[in-house]
N, C-alpha and C positions, 0 to 999 in steps of 0.2 A: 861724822864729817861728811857734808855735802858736796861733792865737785857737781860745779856746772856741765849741764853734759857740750853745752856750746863750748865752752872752752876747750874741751877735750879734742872738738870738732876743729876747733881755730889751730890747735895746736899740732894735730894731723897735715893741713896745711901748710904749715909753717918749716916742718920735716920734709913734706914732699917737696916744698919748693928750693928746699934745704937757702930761703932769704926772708927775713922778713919782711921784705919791702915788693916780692914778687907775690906772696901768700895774700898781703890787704888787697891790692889789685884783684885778685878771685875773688876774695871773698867782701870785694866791696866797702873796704871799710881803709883805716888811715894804716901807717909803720907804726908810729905812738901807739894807739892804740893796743894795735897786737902786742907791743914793746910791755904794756903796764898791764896787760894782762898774763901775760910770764913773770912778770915778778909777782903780781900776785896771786898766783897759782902756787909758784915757790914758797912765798910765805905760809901758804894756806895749809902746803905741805909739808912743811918745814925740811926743804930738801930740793938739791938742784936737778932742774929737768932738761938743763943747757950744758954742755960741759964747753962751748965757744956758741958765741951770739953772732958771731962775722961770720961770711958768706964764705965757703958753704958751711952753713948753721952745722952743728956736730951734739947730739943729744945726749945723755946720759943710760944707764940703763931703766932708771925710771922714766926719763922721755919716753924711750923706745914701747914699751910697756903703756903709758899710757896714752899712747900714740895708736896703738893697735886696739884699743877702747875706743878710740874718738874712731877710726875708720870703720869698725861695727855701727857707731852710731851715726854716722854719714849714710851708709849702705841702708840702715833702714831705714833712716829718713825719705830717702830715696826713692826708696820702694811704697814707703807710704806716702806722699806724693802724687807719684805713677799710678797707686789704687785710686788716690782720691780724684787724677783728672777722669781716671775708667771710669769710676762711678757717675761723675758729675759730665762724662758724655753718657749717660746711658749705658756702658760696654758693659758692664758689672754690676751684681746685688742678686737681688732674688724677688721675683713675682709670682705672687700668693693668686692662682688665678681659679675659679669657678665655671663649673658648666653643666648641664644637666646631660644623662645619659649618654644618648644617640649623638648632640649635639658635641660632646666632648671627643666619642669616636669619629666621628664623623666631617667635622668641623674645628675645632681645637687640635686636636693631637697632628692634623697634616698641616695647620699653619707654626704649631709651636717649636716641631722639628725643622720645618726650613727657619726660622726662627733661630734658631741655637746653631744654626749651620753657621751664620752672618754674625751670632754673636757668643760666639762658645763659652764666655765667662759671667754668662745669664744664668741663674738657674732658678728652673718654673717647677715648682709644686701643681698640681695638676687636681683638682678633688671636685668628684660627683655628685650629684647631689640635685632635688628640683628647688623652683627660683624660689619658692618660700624661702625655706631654710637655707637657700645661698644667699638670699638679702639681707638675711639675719643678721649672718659669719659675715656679711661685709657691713653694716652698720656697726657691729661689731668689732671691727678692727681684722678679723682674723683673715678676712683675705682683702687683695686690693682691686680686684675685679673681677667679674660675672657677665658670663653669656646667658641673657633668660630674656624671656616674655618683657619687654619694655614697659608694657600697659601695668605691672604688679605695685608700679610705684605709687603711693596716694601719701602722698601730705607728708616727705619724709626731708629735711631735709639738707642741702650741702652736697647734694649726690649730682654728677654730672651723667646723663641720660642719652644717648647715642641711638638711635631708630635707627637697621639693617636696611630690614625686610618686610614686607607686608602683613605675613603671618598665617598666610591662605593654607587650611591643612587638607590633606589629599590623601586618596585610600590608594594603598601599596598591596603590592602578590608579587610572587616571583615569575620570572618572565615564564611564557608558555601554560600558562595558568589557564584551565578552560573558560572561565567567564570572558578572557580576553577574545576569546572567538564569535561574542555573541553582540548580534546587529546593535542590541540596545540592551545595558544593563539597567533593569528593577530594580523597585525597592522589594520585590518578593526574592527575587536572588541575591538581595544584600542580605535579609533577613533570615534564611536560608545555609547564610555560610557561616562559617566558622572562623571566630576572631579571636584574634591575639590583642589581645590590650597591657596599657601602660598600669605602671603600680599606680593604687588607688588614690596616694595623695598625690599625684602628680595631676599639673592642669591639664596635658593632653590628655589623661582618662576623660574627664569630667568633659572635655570639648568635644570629645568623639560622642561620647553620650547624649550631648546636646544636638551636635549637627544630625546624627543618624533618628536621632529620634523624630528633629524637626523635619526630614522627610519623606516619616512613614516608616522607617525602620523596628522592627522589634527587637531594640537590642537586649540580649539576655542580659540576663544580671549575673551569670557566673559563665563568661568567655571560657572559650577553650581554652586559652594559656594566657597566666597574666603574670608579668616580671618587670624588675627593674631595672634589666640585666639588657643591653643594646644586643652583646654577643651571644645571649643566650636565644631571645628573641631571632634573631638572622637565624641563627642555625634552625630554627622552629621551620621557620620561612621559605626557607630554600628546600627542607624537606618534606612540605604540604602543602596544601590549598588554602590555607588561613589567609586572610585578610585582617590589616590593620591598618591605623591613620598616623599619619605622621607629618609635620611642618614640610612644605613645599622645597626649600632648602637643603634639607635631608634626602627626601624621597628625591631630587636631582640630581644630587649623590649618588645614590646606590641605584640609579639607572644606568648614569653614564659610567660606573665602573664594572656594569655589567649582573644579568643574573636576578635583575627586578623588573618591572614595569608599575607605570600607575595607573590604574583602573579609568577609564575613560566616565567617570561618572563624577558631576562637579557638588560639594559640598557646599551648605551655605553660609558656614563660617561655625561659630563665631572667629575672628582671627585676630591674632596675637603676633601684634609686631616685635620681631628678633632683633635684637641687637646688644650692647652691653652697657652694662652700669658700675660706675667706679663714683669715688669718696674724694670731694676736695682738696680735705686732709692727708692725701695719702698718694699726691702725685710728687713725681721724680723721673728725673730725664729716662729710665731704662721705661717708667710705665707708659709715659708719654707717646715713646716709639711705637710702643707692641701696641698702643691704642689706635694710631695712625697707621698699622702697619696691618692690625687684623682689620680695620675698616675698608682699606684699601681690598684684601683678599675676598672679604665674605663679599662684597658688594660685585666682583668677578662672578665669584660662586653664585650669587644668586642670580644674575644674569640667566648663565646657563640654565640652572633649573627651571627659571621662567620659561626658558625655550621648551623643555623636555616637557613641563607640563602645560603648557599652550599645546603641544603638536600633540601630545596626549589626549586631550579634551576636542580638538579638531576631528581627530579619528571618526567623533562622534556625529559629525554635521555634515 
């Protein structure tokens, strides 16, 4: 036997208002109405849920009983409801989000906790990875958006494409580093020192290779330290002389929070504009926000690094 769970819900009313004529009023509808739906609930049970129908209505103990069913399923109705305006403002869900190394510590992980601060029933999956294989996992389905190289896109598409940054990458050391002393840095003292580089499938290996090469640079083919690992790298950093290249972006970062500097010597690119890429198919009001809401921040962030590395490169003139 099937009870309507509506009914049950009508019929919860009908007790609370202990009238039938005060119950249709809430719940929008006629007294008939409610009236032929108690008899045929009766019938349907074969057994009375009224024991008085005049005011104040007096239930049986089946009433009562199925009375405390119908207000279960008000209370979740309720609730789901309430989820679904959360969801459909944005307040609620989950955002499947991509970034590569440095860029996820560095950029991600400080916008995604104030982020969660403003909306605490978000919840971000967070996974590493360089843009190749992060364009993949989002043409894929598997995530709904990526911080990478803008430029990786070619001929794909339904993807909507967001340009940050410029993409200008620049050589890093940690602050007090000797080369920072010297009137003019070389390419025989870039040649000279010893590098940390990114893992090999990543584009900033292949871009640092290109730039250093294209100004004379002999860059070795087995760097002193080479990882995929942002935190691993820093700690290299901070206790030696190693030199590495990193997005403009970054390297403004980890000046202004101390502990870095960036080598007064300007690269000539190639540059890979920063920003992020997300899937037609796969917007909704919570993705929506975080999309206008990390636009807003990185576009701060890159501000300042502009500065740091302009006044950086000025040193030089």
């Amino acid at each position: 036997m099937m009870i309507d769970p509506k009914h049950l819900v009508q019929l919860t009313e009908i007790l609370e208002c202990q009238s039938f004529t005060l119950a249709a009023e809430r719940l929008n509808t006629s007294q008939p109405a409610l009236s032929r739906m108690a008899s045929a609930l009766e019938a349907q049970l074969g057994a009375p849920i009224f024991a008085s129908r005049r005011k104040p209505v007096t239930p049986t103990a089946l009433g009562i009983e199925l009375s405390s069913y119908g207000r279960s399923i008000r209370t979740a109705t309720e609730q789901i409801s309430e989820l679904a305006e959360r969801v459909a403002a944005g307040q609620q869900g989950e955002l499947r989000i991509g970034a590569p190394p440095f860029h996820s510590q560095r950029v991600a992980s400080g916008f995604i906790a104030s982020w969660l601060k403003r909306y605490p029933e978000i919840r971000i999956v967070l996974q590493n990875g360089y843009a190749p294989a992060l364009l993949s996992q989002l043409v894929e389905g598997q995530l709904d958006l990526i911080m990478a190289p803008v430029d990786v896109i070619e001929g794909i598409p339904n993807l909507i494409v967001e340009r940050l940054t410029r993409g200008e990458n620049v050589i890093v050391c940690r602050a007090g580093h000797p080369l920072l002393a010297e009137k003019q840095i070389t390419t025989e003292m870039l040649s000279h020192a010893r590098w940390i580089t990114h893992a090999r499938d990543s584009l900033l290996n292949r871009d640092t290779r290109l730039a250093l090469t294209a100004v004379g640079v002999d860059y070795i083919d087995l760097p002193a330290f080479e990882s995929n690992s942002a935190g691993a790298m820093h700690a290299v950093m901070e206790n030696s002389d190693m030199l590495t290249v990193l997005p403009d972006l970054i390297a403004g970062n980890l000046v202004d929070t101390g502990g870095y500097a960036i080598l007064p010597f300007r690269l000539p690119g190639p540059y890979r504009p920063f920003g992020y890429i997300t899937h037609e198919a796969r917007q909704n009001p919570a993705l929506i926000a975080f999309r206008e809401g990390l636009a807003v921040d990185i576009a701060r962030d890159y501000l300042r690094a502009q500065e740091i590395c302009e006044q950086a490169f000025a040193s030089t003139t």
